[in-house]
N, C-alpha and C positions, 0 to 999 in steps of 0.2 A: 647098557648101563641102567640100574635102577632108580629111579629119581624120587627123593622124597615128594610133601606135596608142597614145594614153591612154585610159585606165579610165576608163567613163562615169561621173560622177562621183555620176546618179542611183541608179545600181546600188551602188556603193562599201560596201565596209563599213568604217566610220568609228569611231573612238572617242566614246562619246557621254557628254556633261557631263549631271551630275543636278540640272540647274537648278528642276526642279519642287520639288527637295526643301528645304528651310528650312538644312540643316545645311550646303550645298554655300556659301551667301554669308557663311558665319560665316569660309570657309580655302578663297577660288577659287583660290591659288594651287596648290596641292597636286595637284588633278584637269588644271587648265590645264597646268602647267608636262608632267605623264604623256599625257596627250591630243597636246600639241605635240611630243614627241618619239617621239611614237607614227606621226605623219600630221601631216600640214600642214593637213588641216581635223579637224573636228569637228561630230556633231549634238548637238543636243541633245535633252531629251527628249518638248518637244513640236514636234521634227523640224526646229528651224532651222538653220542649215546656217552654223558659223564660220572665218573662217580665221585662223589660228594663230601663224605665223611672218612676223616682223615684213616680211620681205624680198616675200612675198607680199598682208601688209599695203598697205604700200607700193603694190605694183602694183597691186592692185583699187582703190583711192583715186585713184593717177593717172591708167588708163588710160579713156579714153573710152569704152570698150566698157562699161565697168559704169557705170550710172546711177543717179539718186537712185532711192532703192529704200522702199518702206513700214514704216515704221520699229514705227510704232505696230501693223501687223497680226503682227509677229514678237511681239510683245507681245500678240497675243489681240484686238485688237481690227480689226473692218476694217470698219465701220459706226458712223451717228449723228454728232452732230452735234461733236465733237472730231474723231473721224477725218476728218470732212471739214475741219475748220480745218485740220487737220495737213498735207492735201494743197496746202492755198493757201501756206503757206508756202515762205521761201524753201528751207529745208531740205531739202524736197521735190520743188524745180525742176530742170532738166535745161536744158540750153544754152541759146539764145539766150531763153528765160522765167527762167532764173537768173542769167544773165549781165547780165539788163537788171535786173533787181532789187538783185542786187551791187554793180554801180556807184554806182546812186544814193546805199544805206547807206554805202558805205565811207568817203564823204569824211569821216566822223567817227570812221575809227577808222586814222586814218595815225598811224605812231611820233612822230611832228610832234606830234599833235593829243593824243593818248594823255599823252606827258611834261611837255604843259603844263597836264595833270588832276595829276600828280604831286604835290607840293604840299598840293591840297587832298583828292585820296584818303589821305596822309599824318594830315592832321588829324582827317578821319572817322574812321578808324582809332584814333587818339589819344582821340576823345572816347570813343567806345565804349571803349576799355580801361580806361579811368583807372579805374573802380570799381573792377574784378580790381586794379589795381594798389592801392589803397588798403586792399582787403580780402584779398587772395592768392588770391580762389579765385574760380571763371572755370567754366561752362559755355559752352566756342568755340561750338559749334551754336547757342545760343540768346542769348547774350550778344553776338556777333561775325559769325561765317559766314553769318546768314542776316541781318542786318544788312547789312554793307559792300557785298556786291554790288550788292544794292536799293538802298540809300541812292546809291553812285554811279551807276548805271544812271539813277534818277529823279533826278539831276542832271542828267544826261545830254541827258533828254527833257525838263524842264523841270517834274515834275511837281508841282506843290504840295504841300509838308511834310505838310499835313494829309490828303491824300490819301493819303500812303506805306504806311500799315500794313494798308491795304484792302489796297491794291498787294500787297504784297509776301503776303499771305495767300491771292490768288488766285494768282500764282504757284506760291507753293508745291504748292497742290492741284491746276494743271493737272500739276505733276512726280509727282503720283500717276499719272496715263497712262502711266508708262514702269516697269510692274510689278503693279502692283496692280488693274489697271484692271478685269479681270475677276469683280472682286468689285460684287455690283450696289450695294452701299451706296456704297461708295469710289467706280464710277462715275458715279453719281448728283452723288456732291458734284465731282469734278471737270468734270461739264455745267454745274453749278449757275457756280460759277468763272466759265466759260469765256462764259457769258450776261452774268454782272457785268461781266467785263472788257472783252467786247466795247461793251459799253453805257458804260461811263465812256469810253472810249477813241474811241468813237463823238465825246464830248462834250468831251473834250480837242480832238479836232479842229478841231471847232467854235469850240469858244471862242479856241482859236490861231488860225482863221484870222481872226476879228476882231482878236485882239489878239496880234498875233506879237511874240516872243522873241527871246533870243539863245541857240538851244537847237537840238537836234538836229530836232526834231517841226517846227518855222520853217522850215529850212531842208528840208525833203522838202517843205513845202506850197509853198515857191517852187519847187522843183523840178519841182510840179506844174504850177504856175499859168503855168510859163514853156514849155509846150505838154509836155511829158515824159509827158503821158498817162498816168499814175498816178494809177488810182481812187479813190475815199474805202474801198471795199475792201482794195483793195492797199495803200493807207495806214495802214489800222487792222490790217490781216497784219503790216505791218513791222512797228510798233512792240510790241505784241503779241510777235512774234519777238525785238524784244532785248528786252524786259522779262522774259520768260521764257527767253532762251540766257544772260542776265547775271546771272543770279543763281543758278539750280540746280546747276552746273556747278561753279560759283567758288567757292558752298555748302561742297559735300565737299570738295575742297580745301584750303580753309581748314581746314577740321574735321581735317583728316586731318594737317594739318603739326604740329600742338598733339600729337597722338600720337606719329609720329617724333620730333619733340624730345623727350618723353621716355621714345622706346623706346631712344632714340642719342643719349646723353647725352656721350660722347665728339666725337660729331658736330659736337652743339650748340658744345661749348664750341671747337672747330676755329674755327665763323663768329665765335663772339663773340670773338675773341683775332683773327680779320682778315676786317673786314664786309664784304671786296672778295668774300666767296663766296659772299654771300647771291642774284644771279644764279644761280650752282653749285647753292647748295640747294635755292632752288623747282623747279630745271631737274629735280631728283633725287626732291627729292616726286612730282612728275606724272609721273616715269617709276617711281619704284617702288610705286605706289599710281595708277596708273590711276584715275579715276572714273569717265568712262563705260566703260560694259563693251562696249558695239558702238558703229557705225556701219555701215549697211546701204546695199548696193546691189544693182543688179540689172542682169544681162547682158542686153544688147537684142539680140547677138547668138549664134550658138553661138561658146564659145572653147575654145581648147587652151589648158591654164593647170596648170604645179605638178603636170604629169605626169595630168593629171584632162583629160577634155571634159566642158567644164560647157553644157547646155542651155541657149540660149534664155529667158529672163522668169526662169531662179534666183534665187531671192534671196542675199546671201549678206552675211554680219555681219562685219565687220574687227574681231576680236579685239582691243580694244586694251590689257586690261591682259597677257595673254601674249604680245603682241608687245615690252611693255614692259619683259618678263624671257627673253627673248631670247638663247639664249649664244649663238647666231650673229651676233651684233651688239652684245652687250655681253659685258665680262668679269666674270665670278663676281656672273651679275644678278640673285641674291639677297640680295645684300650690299647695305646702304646707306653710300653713299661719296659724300662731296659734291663732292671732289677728280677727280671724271670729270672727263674733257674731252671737250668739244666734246661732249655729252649733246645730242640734240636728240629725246626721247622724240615718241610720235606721238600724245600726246596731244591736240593738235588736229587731226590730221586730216592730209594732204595734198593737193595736185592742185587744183582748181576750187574747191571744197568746205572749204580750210582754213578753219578759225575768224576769222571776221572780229575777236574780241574776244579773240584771243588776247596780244595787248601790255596789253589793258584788264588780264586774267585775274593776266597776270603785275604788274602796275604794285599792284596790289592785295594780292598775295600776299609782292611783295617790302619793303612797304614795312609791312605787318602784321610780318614777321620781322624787318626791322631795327629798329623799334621794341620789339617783344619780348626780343631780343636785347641790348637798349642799357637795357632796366630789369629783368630779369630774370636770373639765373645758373642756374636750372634749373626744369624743367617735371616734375612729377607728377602720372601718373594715381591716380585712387582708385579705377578701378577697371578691368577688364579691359571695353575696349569691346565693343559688339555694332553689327556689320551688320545695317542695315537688310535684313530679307530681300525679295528680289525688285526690288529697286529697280534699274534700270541704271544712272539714275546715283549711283552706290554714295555713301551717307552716312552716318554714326554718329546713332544716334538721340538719343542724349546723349552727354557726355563731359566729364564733371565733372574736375577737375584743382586743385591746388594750384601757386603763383607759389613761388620762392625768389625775392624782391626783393633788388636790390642796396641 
């Protein structure tokens, strides 16, 4: 291959993020936003290799050259029995192994199928609030975010009520893997997890394939059963995969919207005086509060790229909350403005790889705020939140708040 004259981008000297350090996830914008306008990539400190600007973003997401890349080893881990779960999923596929996996999930997550969950994500949302609203005060993290996504997800898949809170607690600790993981306690308990869920999940199968549903888990077993050659492995991968992409993600999210409303309390009262913006505001959440902090791929070939020759096998992480404050693609993108147009932050992703539960994410998030919005006049924090440290995908560990009820 002929290489123009870009700077090998192994050799590079780069701006590097002090991601090791506790202090850097309390204020990533600060280091991100000087890093980005320093260089289009960035290492970090234990040498992963991100990129920066949103327009570069973009490109490593669509372009076929960069492929699913190991996500969990840029996190520390690249052994035992989670990293191997990691690599069977679909998150980790590459073309015609990700593309046939795709397919099959997606017939449950068309804008179709998604709006006619509307409604009743509407009501789960309702039910879980009504205490906050009866009493004004509301931990979202623990009261709501790590509720709503679980609760509709295992709608979803059909999973028994009484089942749920196992559910959703193994969940949560396989989302320890994406930070913490390197601690041998912490990784102990998310093995621990990942053995429960595989094993219930095991037995959901089962028990659907005798007595099938009207539920998503039903409808992959005919999938299977009508020659699609889909394993009880790859069966218990998938689901497994949206039980855990539907709930950590939508997680902070949620938690994080409860915050801007009452860091932009002007903001606030803009949607609540014309609710046609509450599309506008989630759009503006996820782009100025990013949750996941990468998305990883890797070059299967050598490429000329962003003025750089990147090697062969790199790995390299789509920065997405500093693609998300981006002044070459947004204006004054440290300001929260719900009034943008046409905001399509890159929060889920782009190219092959976008979020399949991206309409889920939003359908959940819009109808938590317009509900908020329609019994509430204003949100206070009690107190100055903290970032989870080292977590990628970024959450507040609490976030206790006071309602003004109308």
């Amino acid at each position: 291959m002929t290489h123009t004259n870009s700077q090998p981008l192994a050799s590079a000297e780069l701006p590097v993020l002090a991601m090791s350090d506790e202090a850097f996830w309390q204020d990533i914008y600060t280091p991100l936003n000087e890093a980005r306008e320093a260089a289009p990539f960035a290492r970090t400190t234990d040498g992963a290799l991100y990129a920066l600007r949103l327009d570069d973003v973009e490109h490593v997401l669509k372009d076929p050259r960069f492929v699913a890349a190991d996500l969990l080893a840029m996190m520390g881990m690249g052994s035992g029995p989670v990293w191997e779960w990691w690599q069977r999923l679909m998150f980790s596929q590459s073309g015609e192994a990700h593309t046939r996996l795709r397919s099959l999930v997606s017939r449950a997550f068309t804008v179709r199928k998604i709006e006619s969950m509307r409604p009743r994500i509407a009501a789960i949302a309702a039910e879980l609030l009504e205490p906050a609203f009866e009493t004004g005060e509301l931990d979202p993290m623990r009261g709501l975010a790590h509720q709503l996504p679980a609760e509709v997800m295992s709608e979803l898949l059909g999973i028994p009520k009484a089942d749920r809170e196992a559910f959703k607690g193994w969940t949560t600790d396989l989302g320890l893997a994406f930070g913490a993981a390197f601690d041998p306690e912490v990784r102990v308990r998310v093995e621990q997890a990942l053995v429960d869920l595989e094993a219930y999940v095991h037995a959901l199968v089962e028990a659907r394939r005798s007595s099938p549903g009207d539920d998503l888990l039903s409808e992959l077993l005919v999938a299977e059963e009508a020659g699609d050659r889909l394993s009880v492995q790859e069966l218990v991968d998938l689901i497994e995969n949206l039980m855990f992409a539907g709930h950590d993600t939508t997680r902070g999210a949620l938690g994080v919207s409860f915050a801007l409303l009452a860091d932009f309390p002007e903001q606030m009262q803009l949607v609540t005086k014309d609710l046609s913006l509450i599309p506008p505001l989630v759009e503006e959440i996820l782009r100025y509060e990013a949750i996941t902090m990468s998305t990883a791929r890797m070059t299967a070939v050598d490429i000329d790229f962003a003025g750089y020759r990147i090697d062969a096998g790199t790995t390299v992480g789509a920065c997405l909350p500093s693609a998300s404050r981006d002044p070459r693609r947004f204006d004054a993108p440290d300001s929260f403005n719900v009034r943008r147009v046409d905001v399509r932050p890159p929060t889920f992703g782009y190219g092959a790889h976008f979020c399949l539960g991206a309409a889920l994410a939003r359908v959940e998030m819009q109808e938590t705020m317009r509900l908020l919005l329609t019994r509430c006049s204003a949100v206070h924090l009690e107190a100055k939140p903290q970032w989870v440290p080292f977590a990628h995908i970024r959450r507040f560990g609490q976030l206790p708040v006071t309602l003004e009820l109308r």
